[in-house]
C-alpha positions as CSV (number, residue, x, y, z in Angstrom):
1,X,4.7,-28.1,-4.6
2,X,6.1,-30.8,-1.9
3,X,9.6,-28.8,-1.7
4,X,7.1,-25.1,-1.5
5,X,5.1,-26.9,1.3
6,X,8.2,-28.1,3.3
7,X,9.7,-24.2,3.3
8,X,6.4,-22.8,4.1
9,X,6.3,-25.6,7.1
10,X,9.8,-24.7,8.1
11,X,8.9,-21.1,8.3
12,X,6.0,-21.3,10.3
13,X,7.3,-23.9,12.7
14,X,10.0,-21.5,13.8
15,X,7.9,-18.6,13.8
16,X,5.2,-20.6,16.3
17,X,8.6,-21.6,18.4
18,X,9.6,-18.1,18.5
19,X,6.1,-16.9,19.7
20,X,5.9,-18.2,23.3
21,X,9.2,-15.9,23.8
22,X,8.4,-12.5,21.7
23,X,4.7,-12.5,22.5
24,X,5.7,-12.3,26.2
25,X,8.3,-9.7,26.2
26,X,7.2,-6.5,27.5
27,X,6.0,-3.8,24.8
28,X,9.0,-1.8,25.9
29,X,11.6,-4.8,24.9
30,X,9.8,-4.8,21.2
31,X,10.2,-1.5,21.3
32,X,13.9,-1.8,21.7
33,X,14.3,-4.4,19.1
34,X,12.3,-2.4,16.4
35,X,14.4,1.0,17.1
36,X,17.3,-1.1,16.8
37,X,15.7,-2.9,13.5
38,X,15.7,1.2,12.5
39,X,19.3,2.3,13.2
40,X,20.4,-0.7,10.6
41,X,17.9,-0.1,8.2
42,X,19.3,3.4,8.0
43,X,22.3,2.7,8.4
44,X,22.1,0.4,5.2
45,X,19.6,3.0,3.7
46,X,21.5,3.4,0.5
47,X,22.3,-0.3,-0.3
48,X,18.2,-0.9,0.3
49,X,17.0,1.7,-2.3
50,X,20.0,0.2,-4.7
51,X,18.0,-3.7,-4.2
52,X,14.4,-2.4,-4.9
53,X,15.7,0.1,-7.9
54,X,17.7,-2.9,-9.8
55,X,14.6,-5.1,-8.8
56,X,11.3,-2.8,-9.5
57,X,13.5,-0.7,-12.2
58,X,12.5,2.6,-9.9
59,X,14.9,5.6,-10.3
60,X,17.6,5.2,-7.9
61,X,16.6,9.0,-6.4
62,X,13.0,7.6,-6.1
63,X,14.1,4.2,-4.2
64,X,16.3,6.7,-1.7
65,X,13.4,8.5,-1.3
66,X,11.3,6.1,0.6
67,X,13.8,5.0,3.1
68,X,13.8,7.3,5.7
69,X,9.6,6.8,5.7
70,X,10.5,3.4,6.3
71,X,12.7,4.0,9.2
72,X,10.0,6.5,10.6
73,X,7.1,3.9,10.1
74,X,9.9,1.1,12.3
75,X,10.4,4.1,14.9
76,X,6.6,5.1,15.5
77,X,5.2,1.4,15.9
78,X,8.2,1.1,18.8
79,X,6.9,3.9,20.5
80,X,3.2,2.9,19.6
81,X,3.6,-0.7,21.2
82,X,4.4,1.1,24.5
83,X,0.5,2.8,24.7
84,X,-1.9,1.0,26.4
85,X,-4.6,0.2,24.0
86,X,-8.0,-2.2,24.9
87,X,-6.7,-2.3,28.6
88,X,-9.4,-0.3,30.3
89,X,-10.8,-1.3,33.4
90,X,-14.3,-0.4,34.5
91,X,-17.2,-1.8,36.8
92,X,-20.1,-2.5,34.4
93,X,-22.4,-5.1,36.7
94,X,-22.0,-4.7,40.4
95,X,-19.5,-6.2,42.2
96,X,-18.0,-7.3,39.3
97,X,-14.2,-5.3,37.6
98,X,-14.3,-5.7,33.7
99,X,-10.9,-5.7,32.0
100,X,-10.2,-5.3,28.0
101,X,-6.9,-7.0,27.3
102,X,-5.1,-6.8,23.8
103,X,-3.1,-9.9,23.3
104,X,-1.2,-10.7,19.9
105,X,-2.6,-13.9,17.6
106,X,0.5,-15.7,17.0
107,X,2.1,-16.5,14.0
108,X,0.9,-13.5,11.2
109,X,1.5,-14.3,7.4
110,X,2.0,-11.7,4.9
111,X,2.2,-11.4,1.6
112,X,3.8,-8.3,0.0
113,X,3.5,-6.9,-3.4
114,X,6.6,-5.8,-5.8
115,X,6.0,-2.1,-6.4
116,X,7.4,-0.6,-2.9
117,X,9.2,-4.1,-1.7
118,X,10.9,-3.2,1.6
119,X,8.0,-0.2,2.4
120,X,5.2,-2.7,2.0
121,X,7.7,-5.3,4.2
122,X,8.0,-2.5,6.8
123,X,4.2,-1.6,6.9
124,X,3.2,-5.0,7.8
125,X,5.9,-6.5,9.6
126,X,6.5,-3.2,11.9
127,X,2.8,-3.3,14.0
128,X,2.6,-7.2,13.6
129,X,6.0,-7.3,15.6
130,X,4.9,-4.0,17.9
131,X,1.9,-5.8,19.1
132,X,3.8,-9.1,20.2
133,X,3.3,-11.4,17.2
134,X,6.1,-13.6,15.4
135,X,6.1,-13.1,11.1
136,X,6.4,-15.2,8.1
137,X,6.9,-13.0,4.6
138,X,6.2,-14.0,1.2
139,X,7.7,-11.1,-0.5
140,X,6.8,-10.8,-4.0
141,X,8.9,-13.1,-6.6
142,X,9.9,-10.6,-8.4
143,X,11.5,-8.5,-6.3
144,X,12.4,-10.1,-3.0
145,X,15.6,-9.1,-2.4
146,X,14.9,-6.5,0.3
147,X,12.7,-8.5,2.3
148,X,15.4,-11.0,2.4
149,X,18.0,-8.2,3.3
150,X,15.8,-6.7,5.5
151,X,14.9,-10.4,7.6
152,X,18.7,-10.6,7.6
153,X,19.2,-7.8,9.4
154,X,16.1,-8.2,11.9
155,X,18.0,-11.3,13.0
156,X,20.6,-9.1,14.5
157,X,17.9,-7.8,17.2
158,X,15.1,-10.2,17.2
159,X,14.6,-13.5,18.4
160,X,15.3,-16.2,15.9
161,X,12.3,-17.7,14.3
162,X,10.4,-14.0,15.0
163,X,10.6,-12.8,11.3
164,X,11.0,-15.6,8.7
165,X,11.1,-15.1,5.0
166,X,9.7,-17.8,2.1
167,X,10.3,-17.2,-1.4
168,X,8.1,-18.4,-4.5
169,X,4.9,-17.5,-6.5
170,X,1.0,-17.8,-5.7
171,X,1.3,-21.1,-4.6
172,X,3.6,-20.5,-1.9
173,X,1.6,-17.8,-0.7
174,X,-1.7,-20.3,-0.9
175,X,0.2,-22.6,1.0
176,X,0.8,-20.2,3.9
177,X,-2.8,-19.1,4.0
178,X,-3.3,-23.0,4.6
179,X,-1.4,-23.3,7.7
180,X,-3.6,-23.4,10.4
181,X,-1.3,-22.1,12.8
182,X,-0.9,-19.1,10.7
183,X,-3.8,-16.9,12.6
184,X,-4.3,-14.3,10.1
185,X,-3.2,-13.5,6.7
186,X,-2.3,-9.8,5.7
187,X,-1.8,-8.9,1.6
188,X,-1.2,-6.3,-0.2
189,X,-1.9,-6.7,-3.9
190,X,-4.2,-6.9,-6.6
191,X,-8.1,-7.0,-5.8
192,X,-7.7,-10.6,-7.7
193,X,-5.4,-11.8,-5.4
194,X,-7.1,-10.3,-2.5
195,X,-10.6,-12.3,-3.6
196,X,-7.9,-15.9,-3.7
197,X,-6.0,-15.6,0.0
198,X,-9.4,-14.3,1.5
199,X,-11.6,-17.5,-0.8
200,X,-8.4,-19.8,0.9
201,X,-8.6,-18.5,4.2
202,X,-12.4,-19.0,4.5
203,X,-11.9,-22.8,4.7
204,X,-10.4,-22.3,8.6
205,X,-12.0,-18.5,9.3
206,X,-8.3,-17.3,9.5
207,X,-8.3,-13.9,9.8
208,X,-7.7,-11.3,6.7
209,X,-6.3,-8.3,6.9
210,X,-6.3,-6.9,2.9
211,X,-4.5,-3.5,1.0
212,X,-5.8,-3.9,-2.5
213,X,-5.8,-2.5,-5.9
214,X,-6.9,1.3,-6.5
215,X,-7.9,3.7,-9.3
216,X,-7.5,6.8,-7.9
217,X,-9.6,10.1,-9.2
218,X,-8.3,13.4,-8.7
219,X,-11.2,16.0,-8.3
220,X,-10.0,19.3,-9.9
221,X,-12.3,22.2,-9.1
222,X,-12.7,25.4,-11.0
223,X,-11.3,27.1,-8.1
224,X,-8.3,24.9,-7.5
225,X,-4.9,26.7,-7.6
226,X,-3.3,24.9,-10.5
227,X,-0.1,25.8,-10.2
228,X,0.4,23.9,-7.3
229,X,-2.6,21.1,-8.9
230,X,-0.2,20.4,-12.0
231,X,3.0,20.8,-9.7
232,X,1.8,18.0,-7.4
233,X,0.0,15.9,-9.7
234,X,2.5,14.8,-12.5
235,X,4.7,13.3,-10.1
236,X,1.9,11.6,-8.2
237,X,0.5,9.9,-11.7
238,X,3.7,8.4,-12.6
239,X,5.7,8.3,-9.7
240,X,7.3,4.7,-10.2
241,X,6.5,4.6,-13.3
242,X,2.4,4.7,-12.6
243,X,2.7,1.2,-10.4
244,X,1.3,2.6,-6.9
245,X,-2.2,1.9,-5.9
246,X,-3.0,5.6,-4.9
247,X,-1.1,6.8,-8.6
248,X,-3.0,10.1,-9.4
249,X,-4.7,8.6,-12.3
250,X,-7.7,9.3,-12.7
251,X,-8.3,13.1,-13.7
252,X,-11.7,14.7,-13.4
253,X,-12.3,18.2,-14.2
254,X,-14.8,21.0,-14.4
255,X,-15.3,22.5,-17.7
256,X,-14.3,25.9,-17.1
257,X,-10.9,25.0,-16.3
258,X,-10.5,22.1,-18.5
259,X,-8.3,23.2,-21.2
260,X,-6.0,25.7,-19.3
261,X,-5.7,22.2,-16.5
262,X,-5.2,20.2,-19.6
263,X,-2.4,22.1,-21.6
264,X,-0.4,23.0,-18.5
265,X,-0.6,19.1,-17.2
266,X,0.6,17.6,-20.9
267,X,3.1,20.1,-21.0
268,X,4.6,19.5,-17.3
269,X,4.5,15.5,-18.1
270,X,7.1,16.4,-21.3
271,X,9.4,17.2,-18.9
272,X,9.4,13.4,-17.4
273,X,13.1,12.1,-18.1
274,X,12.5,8.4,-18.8
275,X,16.0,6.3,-19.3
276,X,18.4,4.4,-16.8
277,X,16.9,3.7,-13.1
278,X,20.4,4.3,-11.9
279,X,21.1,7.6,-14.0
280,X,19.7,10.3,-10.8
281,X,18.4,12.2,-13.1
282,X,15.9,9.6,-14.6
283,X,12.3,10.4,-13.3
284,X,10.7,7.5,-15.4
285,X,12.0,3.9,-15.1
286,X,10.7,1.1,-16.7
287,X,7.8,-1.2,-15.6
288,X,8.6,-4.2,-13.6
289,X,8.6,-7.0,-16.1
290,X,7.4,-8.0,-19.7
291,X,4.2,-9.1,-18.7
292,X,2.8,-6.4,-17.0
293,X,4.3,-4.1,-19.9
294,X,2.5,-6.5,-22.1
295,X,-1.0,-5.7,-19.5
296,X,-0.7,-1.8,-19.5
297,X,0.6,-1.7,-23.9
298,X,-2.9,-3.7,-24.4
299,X,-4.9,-1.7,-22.1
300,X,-3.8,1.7,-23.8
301,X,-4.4,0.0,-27.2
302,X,-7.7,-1.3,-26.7
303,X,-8.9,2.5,-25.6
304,X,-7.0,3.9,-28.4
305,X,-9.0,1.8,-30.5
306,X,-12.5,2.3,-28.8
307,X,-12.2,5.9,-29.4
308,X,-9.7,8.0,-26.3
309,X,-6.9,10.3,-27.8
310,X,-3.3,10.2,-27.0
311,X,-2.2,13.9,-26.1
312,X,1.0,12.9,-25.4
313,X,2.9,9.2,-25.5
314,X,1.1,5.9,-25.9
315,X,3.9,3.9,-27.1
316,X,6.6,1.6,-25.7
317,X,9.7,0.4,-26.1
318,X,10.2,-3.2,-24.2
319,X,9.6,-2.3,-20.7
320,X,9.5,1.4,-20.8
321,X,6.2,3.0,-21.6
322,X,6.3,6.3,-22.5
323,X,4.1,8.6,-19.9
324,X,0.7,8.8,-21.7
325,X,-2.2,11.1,-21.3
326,X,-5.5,10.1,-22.7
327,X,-8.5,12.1,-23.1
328,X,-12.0,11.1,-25.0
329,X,-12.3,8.8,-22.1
330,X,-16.1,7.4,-20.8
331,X,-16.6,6.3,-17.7
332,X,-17.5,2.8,-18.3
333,X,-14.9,2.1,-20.9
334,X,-12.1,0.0,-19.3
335,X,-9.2,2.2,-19.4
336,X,-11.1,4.0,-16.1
337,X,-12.7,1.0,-14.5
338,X,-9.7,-0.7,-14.6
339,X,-6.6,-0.3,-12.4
340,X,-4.2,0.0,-15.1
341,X,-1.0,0.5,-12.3
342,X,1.4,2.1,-15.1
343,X,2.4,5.5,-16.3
344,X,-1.0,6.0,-18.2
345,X,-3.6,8.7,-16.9
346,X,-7.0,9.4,-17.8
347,X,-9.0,12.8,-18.2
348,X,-12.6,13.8,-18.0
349,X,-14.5,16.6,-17.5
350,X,-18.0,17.5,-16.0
351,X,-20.1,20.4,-15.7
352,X,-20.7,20.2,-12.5
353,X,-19.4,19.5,-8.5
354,X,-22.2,16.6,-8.6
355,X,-21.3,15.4,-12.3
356,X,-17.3,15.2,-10.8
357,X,-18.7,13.4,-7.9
358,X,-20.5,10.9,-9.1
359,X,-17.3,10.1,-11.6
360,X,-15.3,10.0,-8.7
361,X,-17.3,7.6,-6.7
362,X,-18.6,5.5,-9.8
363,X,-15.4,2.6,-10.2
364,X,-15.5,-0.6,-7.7
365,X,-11.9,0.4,-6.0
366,X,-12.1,2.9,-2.2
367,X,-8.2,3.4,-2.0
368,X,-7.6,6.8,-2.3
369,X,-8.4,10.0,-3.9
370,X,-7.9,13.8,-3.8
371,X,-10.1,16.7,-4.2
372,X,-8.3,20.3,-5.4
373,X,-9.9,24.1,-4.7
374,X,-10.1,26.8,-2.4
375,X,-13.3,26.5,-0.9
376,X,-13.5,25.0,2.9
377,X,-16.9,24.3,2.1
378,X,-16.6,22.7,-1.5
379,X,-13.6,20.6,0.6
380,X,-15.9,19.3,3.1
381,X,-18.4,18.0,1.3
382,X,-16.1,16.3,-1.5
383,X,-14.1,14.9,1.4
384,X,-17.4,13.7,3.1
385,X,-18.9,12.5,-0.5
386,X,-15.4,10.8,-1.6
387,X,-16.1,7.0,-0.6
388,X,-12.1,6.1,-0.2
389,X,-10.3,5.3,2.9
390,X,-8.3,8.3,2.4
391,X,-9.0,11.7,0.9
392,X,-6.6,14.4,0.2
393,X,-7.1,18.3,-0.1
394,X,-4.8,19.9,-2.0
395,X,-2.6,17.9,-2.1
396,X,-1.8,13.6,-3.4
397,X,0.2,10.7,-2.4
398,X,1.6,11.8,1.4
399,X,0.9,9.2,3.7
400,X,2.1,9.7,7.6
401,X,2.8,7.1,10.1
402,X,0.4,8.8,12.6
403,X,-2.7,8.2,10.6
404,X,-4.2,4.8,8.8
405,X,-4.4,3.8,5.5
406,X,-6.7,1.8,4.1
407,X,-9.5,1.1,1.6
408,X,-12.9,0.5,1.0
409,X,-15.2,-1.5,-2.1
410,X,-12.6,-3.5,-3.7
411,X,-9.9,-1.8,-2.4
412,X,-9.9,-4.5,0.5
413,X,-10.6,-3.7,4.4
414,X,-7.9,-3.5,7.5
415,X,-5.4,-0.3,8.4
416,X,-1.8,0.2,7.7
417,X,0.3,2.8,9.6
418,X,-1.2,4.1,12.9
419,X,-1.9,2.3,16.2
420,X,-4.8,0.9,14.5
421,X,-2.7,-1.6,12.6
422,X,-1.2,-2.5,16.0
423,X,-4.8,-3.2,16.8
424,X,-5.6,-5.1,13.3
425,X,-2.9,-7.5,14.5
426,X,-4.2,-8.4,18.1
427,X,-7.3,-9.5,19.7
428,X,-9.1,-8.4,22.5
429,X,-10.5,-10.3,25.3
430,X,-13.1,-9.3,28.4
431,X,-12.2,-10.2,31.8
432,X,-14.8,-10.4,34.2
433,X,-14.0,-10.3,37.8
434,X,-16.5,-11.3,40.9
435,X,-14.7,-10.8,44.3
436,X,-14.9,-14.2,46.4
C-alpha cells in the first residue's frame, strides 16, 4: 500500500502544481490544446483501437469504430470551453451588480472502467480539462494501456503535471479519493464501486460525480416496425460482447407480437460470428477475463436452474460465452434484477402498455432504455414514464456529444458529454457588487 500511496501522491502533487498555470489559461488556449490532443488521437486512431481490442478482447472492427466518437467528444468540449456559461450579470438589489462566475475546482480524480478504456478516458478527462481543471486517471487494471498512451500523447500539448496517470487496483483508486487536494472524484463503474468512492469520499465532502451500472429494458410495442427493431437490437445486446452499461438487454414485449419479435431476434443473433478479436470479421469476442466469465457462466446457470429456457446458446468455452437468449424469465428472478454486463439477454412479455411499463421501470438501475413503435403518442408517454437518464425511440445505443448522459436510481447521478459536464466539473460563485 506504502509504494500505491507514494504514486498516487506523486500524481496529485504534479497535477496541483500544474493547476495555478492551466486553470488560468484562457478557455480559448484549452481549446487549442484539446483540438491538438484530437489531431494525434486520430492520427494514432488505428494503433488505439489495436490497445483496447488486445486488452478488452473487442473485435478489432468494433475498437476502430469508437475512435472517431472519441476525437469528436475531444473536438466539441474545445469549442464548448469557449461559451460563456454561469457568467451572467444582472442587478437583483438596487445599487448592487450580481455576477455568476464558473471557476474550475482543481485537481479532478477519475476512475475509468475496462469495457470502453480510452472512450470512458476521453469522456471524463475532455470537459474536466475544457473547464480549466488539471487530471489524475486511474484507468482500470485491466486494461490501461490506452489511458497510458493516450496521457503520453496529451503531454505533447498540455502542460506537464495537467493529465497524470496511476496504475493499480481498488486500493489505488481509494487512495486517490483520500487526497484532500483531490476536489472531486468522477467514476464510472459498477453500482458497488460507485457506493465505496462515494462511502470514501463522504469523510472530507469531496465532490462525486458517478456513471454506474445499468440494466437496460427495451420496450417493444405491437406497433413497432421490427425489421428495423431486430436490425438494431442484436447488435446493441451484445455489442462488445454484452459488457456496456446501456447493452440492450432487457427485452419486453407485448403479446401480440411476441413470437413473430421472438423467432426473427433468435434467428438474427445466429448470425453473431464469435472467434478472434483481431479476425474483422469476428462480431463476438471474448469477455474480459476469467472472473467475470466465471460471474456471467454462474448467472446464466443459476436461471437455467430456477426455471428460464435457453433459445439459443448458454454455454462457454473459457472466456467466450456463446450469445444467449433466455426466455421463462420473472421479473424478480436475478438474471433481470441483476446487471449481468455479458452477451446474455432476457425476454418477457406483457399484455399490456402499463404491464411493459411497469417491467421497465421495476429494477434499481436509471441508465438507459428504449421504447420501439409508431405511435407519437404511445412514444411520449413511454419516454415521459421511462425513469432513465436517457430514452431512445426507435432506435438503441447512439449517444452524441451535444447531449448528456447520465443515470438515475442506482445508475449513479452527474452528466457525461454536453456542456453540462463542463459544468459538473466547475463551481459557481456570486459576486455582489455595491458602487462606493
Amino acid at each position: 500500500m506504502s509504494e500505491h500511496v507514494e504514486t498516487v501522491t506523486e500524481a496529485v502533487d504534479a497535477a496541483a502544481r500544474a493547476f495555478p498555470d492551466w486553470g488560468s489559461r484562457t478557455p480559448g488556449e484549452r481549446a487549442d490544446a484539446l483540438i491538438a490532443l484530437a489531431d494525434l488521437v486520430a492520427e494514432h486512431a488505428d494503433e488505439l483501437a489495436v490497445l483496447d481490442s488486445e486488452d478488452v478482447g473487442k473485435p478489432i472492427t468494433h475498437a476502430r469504430e469508437e475512435v472517431p466518437g472519441v476525437v469528436d467528444n475531444l473536438r466539441f468540449l474545445a469549442g464548448a470551453a469557449r461559451v460563456p456559461t454561469g457568467t451572467a450579470v444582472g442587478t437583483f438589489s438596487a445599487g448592487r451588480r450580481s455576477e455568476l462566475r464558473r471557476e474550475p475546482l482543481g485537481v479532478v480524480g477519475v476512475v475509468t472502467p475496462w469495457n470502453y478504456p480510452l472512450l470512458e478516458a476521453v469522456w471524463k478527462v475532455a470537459p474536466a480539462l475544457a473547464a480549466g481543471n488539471t487530471v489524475v486517471i486511474k484507468p482500470s487494471e485491466l486494461t490501461p494501456r490506452s489511458t497510458l498512451r493516450l496521457a503520453e500523447l496529451a503531454a505533447k500539448v498540455l502542460p506537464a503535471g495537467a493529465l497524470e496517470v496511476v496504475v493499480g487496483g481498488p486500493d489505488v483508486a481509494q487512495t486517490l479519493v483520500r487526497d484532500r487536494r483531490v476536489a472531486l472524484v468522477s467514476l464510472t463503474g459498477s453500482s458497488r464501486a460507485g457506493s465505496a468512492v462515494a462511502a470514501t469520499a463522504a469523510a472530507s465532502l469531496t465532490r462525486v460525480h458517478l456513471e454506474l451500472g445499468g440494466n437496460a429494458p427495451v420496450v417493444v410495442l405491437d406497433d413497432a416496425d421490427l425489421d428495423t427493431a431486430v436490425a438494431t437490437l442484436v447488435p446493441a445486446g451484445f455489442l462488445n460482447a454484452g459488457q456496456d452499461c446501456t447493452a440492450a438487454c432487457r427485452l419486453l414485449v407485448a403479446d401480440t407480437v411476441y413470437d413473430e419479435f421472438v423467432e426473427r431476434y433468435v434467428a438474427a443473433v445466429g448470425d453473431l460470428r464469435p472467434g478472434d478479436p483481431a479476425d474483422e470479421s469476428t462480431t463476438l469476442g471474448p469477455l474480459v477475463g476469467d472472473d467475470h466469465a466465471d460471474r456471467v457462466a454462474g448467472l446464466v446457470e443459476r436461471a437455467l436452474a430456477a426455471g428460464a429456457t435457453a433459445l439459443t446458446g448458454g454455454g462457454r468455452d473459457g472466456r467466450h460465452h456463446e450469445p444467449t437468449v433466455l426466455v421463462g424469465v420473472g421479473q424478480h428472478d436475478e438474471i433481470v434484477q441483476q446487471e449481468v454486463f455479458g452477451p446474455v439477454v432476457t425476454v418477457q412479455r406483457a399484455a399490456s402498455d402499463d404491464d411493459l411499463l411497469a417491467l421497465a421501470n421495476g429494477v434499481e438501475q436509471g441508465l438507459a432504455a428504449s421504447v420501439w413503435t409508431s405511435s407519437l403518442a404511445r412514444a411520449e408517454r413511454f419516454s415521459a414514464g421511462l425513469a432513465f437518464g436517457t430514452v431512445w425511440v426507435n432506435d438503441h445505443l447512439t449517444t452524441v456529444s451535444e447531449m448528456p448522459f447520465g443515470g438515475f436510481g442506482a445508475s449513479g447521478y452527474g452528466a457525461e458529454l454536453s456542456t453540462r459536464s463542463i459544468e459538473d466539473y466547475s463551481r459557481f460563485k456570486h459576486v455582489l457588487t455595491r458602487a462606493p
